[in-house]
Backbone and ligand atoms as CSV (ligand in chain L), in Angstrom:
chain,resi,resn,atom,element,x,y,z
A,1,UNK,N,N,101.102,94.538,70.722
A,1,UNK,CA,C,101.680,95.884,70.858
A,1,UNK,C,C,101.975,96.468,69.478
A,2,UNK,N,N,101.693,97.952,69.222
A,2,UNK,CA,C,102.231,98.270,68.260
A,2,UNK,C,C,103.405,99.132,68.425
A,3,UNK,N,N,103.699,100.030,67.349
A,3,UNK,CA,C,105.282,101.107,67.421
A,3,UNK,C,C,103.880,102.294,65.999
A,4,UNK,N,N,103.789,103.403,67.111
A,4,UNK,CA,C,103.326,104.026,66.301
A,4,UNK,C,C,104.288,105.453,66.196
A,5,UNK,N,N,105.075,105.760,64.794
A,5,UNK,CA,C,105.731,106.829,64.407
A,5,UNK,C,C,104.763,107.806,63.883
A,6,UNK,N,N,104.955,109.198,64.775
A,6,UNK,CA,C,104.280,110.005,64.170
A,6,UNK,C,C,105.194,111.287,64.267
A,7,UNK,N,N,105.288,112.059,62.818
A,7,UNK,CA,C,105.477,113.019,62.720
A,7,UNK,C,C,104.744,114.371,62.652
A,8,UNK,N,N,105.605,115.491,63.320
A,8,UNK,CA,C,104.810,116.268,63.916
A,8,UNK,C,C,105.161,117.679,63.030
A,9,UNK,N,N,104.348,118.767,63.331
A,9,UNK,CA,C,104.992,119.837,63.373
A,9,UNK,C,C,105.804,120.479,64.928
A,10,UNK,N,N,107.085,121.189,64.741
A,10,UNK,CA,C,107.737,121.529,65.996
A,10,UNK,C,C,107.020,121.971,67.155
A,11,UNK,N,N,105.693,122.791,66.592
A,11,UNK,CA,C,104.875,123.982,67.547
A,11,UNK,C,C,104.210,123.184,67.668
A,12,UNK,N,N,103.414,121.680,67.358
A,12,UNK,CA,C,103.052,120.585,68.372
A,12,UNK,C,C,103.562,119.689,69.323
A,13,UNK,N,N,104.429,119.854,69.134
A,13,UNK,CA,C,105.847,118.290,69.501
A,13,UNK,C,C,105.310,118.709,71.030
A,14,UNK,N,N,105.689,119.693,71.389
A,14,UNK,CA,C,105.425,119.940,73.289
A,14,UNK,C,C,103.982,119.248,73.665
A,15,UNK,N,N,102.922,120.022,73.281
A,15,UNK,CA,C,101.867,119.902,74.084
A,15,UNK,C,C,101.450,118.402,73.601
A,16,UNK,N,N,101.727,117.885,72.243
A,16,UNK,CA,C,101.912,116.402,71.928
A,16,UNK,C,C,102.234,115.593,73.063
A,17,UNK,N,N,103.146,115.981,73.551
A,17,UNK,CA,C,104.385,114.705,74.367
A,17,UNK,C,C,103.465,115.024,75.858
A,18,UNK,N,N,103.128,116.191,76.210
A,18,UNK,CA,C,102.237,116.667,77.809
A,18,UNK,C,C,101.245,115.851,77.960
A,19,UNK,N,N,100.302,116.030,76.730
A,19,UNK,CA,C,98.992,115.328,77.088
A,19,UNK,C,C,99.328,113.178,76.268
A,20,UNK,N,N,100.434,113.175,75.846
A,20,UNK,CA,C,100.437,112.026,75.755
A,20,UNK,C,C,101.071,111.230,77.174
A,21,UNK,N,N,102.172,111.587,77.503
A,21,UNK,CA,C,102.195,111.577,78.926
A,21,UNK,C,C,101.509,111.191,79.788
A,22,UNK,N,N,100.589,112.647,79.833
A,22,UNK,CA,C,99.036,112.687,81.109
A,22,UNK,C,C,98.303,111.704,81.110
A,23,UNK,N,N,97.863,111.097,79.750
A,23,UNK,CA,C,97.333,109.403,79.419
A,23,UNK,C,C,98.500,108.627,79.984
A,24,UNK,N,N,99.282,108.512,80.254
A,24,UNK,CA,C,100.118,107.161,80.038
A,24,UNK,C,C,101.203,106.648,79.482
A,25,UNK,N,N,101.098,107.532,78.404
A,25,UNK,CA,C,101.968,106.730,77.499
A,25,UNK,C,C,103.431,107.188,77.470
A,26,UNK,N,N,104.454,106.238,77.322
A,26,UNK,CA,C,105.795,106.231,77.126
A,26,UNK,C,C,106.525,106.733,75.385
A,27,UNK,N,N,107.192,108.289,75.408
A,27,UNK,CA,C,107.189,108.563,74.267
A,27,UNK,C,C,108.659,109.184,74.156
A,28,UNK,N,N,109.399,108.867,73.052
A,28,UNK,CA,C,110.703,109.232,72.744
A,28,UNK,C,C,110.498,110.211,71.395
A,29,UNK,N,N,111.412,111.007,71.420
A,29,UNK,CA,C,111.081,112.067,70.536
A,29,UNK,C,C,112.522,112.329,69.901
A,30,UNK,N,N,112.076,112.304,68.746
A,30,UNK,CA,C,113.466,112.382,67.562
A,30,UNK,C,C,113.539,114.234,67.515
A,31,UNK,N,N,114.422,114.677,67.217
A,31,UNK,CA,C,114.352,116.041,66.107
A,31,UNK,C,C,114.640,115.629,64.691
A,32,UNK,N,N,113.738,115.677,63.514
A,32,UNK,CA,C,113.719,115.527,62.420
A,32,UNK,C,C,113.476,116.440,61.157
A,33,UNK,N,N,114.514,116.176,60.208
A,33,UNK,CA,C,114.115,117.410,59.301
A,33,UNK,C,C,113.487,116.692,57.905
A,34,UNK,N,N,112.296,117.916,57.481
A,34,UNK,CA,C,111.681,116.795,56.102
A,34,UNK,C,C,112.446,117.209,54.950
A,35,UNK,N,N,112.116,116.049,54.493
A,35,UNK,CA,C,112.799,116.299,53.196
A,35,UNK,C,C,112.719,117.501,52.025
A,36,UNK,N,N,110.762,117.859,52.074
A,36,UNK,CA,C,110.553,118.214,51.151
A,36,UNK,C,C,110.742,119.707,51.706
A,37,UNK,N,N,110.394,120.289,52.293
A,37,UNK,CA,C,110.735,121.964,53.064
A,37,UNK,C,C,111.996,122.099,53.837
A,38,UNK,N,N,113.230,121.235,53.820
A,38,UNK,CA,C,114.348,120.947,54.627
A,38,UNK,C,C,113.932,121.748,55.909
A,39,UNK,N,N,112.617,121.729,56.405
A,39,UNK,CA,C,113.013,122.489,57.775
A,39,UNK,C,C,112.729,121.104,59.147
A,40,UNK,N,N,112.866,121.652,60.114
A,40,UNK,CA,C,113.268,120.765,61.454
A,40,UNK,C,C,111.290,120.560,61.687
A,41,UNK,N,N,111.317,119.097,61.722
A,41,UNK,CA,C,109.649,118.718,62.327
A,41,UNK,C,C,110.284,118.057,63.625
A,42,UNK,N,N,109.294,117.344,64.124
A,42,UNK,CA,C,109.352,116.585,65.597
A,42,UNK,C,C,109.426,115.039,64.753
A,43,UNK,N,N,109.783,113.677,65.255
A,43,UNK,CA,C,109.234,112.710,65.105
A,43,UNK,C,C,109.668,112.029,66.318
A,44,UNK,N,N,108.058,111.269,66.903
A,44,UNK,CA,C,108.046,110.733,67.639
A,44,UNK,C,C,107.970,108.968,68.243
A,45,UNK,N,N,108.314,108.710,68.908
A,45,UNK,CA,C,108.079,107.048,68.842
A,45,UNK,C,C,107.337,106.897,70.198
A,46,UNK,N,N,106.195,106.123,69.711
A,46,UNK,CA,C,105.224,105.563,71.028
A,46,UNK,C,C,105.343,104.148,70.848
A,47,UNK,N,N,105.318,103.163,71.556
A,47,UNK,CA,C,105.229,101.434,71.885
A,47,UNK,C,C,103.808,101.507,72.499
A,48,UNK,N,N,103.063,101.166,72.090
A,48,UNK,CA,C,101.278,101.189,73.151
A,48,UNK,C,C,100.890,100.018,72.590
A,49,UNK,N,N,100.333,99.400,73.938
A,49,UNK,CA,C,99.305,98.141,74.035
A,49,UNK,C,C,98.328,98.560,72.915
A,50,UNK,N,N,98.113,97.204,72.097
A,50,UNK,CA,C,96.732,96.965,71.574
A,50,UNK,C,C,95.467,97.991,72.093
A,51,UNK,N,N,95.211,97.660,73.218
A,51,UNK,CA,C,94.328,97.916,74.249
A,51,UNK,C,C,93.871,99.428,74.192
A,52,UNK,N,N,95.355,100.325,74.167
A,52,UNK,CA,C,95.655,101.669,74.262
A,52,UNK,C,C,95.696,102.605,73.453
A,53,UNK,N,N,96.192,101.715,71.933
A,53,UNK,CA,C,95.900,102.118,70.675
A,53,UNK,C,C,94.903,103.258,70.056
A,54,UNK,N,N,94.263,103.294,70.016
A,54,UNK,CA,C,92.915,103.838,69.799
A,54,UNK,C,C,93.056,105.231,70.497
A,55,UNK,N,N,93.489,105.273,71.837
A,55,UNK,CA,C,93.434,106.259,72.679
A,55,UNK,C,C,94.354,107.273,72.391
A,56,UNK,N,N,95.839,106.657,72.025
A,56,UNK,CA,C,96.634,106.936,71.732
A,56,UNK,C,C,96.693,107.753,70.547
A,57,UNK,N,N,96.057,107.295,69.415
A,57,UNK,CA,C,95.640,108.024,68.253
A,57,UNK,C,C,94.454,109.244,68.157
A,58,UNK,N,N,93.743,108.965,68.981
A,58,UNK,CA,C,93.092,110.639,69.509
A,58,UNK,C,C,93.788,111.082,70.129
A,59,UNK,N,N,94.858,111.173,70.445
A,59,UNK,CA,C,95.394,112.162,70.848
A,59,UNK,C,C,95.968,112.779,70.195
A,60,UNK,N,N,96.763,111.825,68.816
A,60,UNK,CA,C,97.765,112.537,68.020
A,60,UNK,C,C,96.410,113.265,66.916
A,61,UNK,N,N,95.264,112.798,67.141
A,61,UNK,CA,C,94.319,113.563,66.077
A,61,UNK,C,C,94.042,115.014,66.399
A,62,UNK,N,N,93.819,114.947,67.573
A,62,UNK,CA,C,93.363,115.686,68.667
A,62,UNK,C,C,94.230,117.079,69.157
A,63,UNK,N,N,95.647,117.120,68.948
A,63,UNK,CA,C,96.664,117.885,69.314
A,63,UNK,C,C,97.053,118.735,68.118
A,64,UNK,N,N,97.443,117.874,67.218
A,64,UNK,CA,C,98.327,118.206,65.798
A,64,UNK,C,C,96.935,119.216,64.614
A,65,UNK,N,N,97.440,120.260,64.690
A,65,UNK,CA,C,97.234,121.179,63.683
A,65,UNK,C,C,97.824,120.901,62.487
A,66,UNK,N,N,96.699,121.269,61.157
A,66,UNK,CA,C,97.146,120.964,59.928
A,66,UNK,C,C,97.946,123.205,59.660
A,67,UNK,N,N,99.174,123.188,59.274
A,67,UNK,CA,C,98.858,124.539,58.657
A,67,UNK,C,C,99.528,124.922,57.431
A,68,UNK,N,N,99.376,126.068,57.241
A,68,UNK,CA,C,99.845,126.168,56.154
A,68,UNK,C,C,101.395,127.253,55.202
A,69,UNK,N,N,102.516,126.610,55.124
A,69,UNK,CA,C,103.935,127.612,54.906
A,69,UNK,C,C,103.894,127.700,53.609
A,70,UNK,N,N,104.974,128.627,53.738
A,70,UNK,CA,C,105.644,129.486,52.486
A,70,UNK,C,C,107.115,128.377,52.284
A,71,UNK,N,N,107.509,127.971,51.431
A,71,UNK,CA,C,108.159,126.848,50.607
A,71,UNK,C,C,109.007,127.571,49.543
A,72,UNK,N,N,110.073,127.678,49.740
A,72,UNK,CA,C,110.905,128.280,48.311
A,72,UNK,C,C,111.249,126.931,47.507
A,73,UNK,N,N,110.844,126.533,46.428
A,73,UNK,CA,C,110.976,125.884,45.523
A,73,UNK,C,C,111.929,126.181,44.079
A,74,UNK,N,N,113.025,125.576,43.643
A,74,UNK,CA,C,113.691,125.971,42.922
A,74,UNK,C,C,113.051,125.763,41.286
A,75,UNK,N,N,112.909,126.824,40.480
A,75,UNK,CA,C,112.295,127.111,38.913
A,75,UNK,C,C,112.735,125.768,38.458
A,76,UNK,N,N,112.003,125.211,37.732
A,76,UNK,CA,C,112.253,123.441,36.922
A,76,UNK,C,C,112.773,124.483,35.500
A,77,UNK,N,N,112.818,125.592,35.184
A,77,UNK,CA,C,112.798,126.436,33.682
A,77,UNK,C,C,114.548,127.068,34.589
A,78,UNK,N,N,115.836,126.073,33.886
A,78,UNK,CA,C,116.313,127.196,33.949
A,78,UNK,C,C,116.879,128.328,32.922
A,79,UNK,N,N,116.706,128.241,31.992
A,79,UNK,CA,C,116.355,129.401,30.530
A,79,UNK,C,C,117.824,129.292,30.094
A,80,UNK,N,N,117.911,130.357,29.110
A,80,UNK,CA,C,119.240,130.913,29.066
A,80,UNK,C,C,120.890,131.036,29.649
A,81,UNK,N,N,120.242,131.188,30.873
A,81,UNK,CA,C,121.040,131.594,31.652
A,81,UNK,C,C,121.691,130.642,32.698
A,82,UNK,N,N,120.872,129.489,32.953
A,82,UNK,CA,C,121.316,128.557,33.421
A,82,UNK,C,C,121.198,128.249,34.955
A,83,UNK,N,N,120.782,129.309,35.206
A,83,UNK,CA,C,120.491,129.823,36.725
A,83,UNK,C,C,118.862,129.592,36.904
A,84,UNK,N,N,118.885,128.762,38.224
A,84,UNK,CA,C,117.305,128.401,39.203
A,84,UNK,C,C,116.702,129.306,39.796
A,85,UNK,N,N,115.865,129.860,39.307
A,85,UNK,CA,C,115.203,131.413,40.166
A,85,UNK,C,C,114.326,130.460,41.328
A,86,UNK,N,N,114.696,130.750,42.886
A,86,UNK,CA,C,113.620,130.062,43.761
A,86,UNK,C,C,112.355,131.189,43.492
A,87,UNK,N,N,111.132,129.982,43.908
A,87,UNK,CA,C,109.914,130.388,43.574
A,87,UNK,C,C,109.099,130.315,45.284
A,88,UNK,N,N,108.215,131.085,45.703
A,88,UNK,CA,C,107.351,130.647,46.330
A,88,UNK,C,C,106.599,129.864,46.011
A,89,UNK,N,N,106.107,128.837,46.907
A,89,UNK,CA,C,105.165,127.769,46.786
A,89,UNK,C,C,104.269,127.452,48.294
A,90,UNK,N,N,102.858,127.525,48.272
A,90,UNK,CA,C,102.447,127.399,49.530
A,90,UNK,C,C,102.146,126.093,49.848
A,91,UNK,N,N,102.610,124.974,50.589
A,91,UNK,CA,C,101.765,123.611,51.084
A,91,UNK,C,C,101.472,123.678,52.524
A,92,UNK,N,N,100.278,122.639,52.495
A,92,UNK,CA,C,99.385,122.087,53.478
A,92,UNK,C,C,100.491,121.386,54.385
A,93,UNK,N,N,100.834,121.643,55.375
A,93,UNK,CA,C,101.876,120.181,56.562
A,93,UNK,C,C,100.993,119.916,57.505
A,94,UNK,N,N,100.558,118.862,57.585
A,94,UNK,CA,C,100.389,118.250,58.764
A,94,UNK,C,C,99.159,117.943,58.911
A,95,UNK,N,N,98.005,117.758,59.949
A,95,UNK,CA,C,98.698,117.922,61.598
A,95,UNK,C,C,99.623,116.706,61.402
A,96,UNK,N,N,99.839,115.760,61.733
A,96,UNK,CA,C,100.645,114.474,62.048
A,96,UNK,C,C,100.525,113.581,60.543
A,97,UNK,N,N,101.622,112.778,60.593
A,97,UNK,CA,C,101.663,111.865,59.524
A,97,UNK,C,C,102.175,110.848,60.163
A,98,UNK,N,N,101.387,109.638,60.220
A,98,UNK,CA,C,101.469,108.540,61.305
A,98,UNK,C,C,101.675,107.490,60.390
A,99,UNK,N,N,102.919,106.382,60.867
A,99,UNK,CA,C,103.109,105.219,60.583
A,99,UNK,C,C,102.845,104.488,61.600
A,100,UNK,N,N,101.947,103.187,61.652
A,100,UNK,CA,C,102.066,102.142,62.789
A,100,UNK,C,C,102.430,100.521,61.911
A,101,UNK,N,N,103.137,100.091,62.903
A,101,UNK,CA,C,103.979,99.041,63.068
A,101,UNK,C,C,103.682,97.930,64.019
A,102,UNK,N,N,103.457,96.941,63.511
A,102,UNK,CA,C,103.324,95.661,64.515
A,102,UNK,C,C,104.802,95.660,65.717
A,103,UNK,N,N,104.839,95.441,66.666
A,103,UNK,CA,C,105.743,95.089,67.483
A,103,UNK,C,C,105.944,93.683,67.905
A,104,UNK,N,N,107.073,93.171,67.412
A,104,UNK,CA,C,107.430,91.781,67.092
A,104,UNK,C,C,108.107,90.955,68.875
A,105,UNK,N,N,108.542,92.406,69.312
A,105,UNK,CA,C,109.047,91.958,70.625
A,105,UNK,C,C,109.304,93.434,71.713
A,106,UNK,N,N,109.085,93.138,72.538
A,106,UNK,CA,C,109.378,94.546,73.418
A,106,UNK,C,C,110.055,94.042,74.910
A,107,UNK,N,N,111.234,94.308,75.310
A,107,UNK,CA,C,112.424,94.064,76.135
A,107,UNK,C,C,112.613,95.021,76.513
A,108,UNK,N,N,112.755,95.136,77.964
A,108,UNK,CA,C,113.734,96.783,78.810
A,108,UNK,C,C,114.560,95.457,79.759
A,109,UNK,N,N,116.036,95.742,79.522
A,109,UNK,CA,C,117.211,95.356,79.774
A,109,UNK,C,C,117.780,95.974,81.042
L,1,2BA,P1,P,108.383,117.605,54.356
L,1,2BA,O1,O,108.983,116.528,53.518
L,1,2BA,O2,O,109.224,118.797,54.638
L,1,2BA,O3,O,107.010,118.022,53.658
L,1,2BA,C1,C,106.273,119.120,54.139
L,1,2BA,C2,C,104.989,119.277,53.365
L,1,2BA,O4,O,105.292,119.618,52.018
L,1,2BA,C3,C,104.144,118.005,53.284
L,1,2BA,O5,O,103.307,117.944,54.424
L,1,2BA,C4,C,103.376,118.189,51.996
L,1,2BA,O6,O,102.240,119.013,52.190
L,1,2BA,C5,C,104.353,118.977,51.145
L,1,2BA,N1,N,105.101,118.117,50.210
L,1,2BA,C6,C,105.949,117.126,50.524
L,1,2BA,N2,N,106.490,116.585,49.420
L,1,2BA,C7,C,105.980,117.280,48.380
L,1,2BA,C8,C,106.144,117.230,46.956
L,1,2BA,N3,N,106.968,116.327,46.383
L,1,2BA,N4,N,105.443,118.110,46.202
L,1,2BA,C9,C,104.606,119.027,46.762
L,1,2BA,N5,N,104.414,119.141,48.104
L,1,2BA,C10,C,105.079,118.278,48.896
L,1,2BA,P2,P,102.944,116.545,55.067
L,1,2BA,O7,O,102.478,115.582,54.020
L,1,2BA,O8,O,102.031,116.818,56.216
L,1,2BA,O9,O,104.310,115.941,55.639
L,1,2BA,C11,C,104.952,116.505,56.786
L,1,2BA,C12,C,106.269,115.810,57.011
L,1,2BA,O10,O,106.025,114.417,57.284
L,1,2BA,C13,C,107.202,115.800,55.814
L,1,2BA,O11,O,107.957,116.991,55.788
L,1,2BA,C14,C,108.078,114.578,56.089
L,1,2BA,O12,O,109.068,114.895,57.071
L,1,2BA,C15,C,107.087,113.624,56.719
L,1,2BA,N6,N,106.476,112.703,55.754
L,1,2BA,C16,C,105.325,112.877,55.090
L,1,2BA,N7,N,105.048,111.804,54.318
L,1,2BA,C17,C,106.056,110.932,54.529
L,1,2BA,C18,C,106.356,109.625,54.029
L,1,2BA,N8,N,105.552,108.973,53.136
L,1,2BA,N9,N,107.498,109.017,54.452
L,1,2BA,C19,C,108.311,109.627,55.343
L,1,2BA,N10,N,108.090,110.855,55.863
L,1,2BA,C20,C,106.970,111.495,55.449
């Protein structure tokens, strides 16, 4: 079994969790904020058989849009004055950024 964490964007997290579901699969869903854009993403936790694996990961390929925001970034120059002028900055998020994990043991109590 593995533990596959994948983070999402918010405007995937739904239809993510529908069609992961519709397969099968058992999925818990964090609300998470990133670090680098402090705004709110999805992160999710799936437990899937070996077996299921594979399937499981087309889906998160399959769903998750890569796109692209506007980022206020604070000036690294603060001059004179001492003061951080925020800057626009555009980055790439997403679609998903997936960690998988061996599962050492799996128990429902
Ligand atoms: P954020 O940390 O808010 O990052 C959003 C996007 O900003 C990133 O998209 C990346 O394109 C850009 N970015 C992040 N750090 C940057 C930096 N130091 N300089 C320039 N651009 C930067 P993604 O790579 O698709 O990541 C989406 C979200 O996935 C991240 O949101 C974070 O919550 C999570 N994430 C990504 N890599 C991670 C990692 N190695 N460990 C833990 N969480 C990660």
């Amino acid at each position: 079994m593995k533990l596959i964490i994948a983070i999402v964007q918010d405007e995937d997290a739904s239809r993510l969790i529908s069609n992961l579901m519709n397969e099968g699969f058992s999925v818990t869903k964090l609300a998470t904020t990133g670090g680098f854009l402090r705004a709110g993403n999805t992160t999710l936790l799936l437990g899937v058989e070996d077996t299921k694996f594979d399937a499981a990961m087309a889906v998160i390929e399959r769903v998750c849009k890569s796109r692209k925001q506007i980022a206020t970034s604070p000036s690294p120059v603060a001059g004179t004055t001492g003061v951080y002028v925020p800057y626009p900055i555009e980055v790439t998020v997403g679609g998903a950024t997936v960690f998988v994990l061996p599962v050492e043991q799996f128990s429902k109590f």
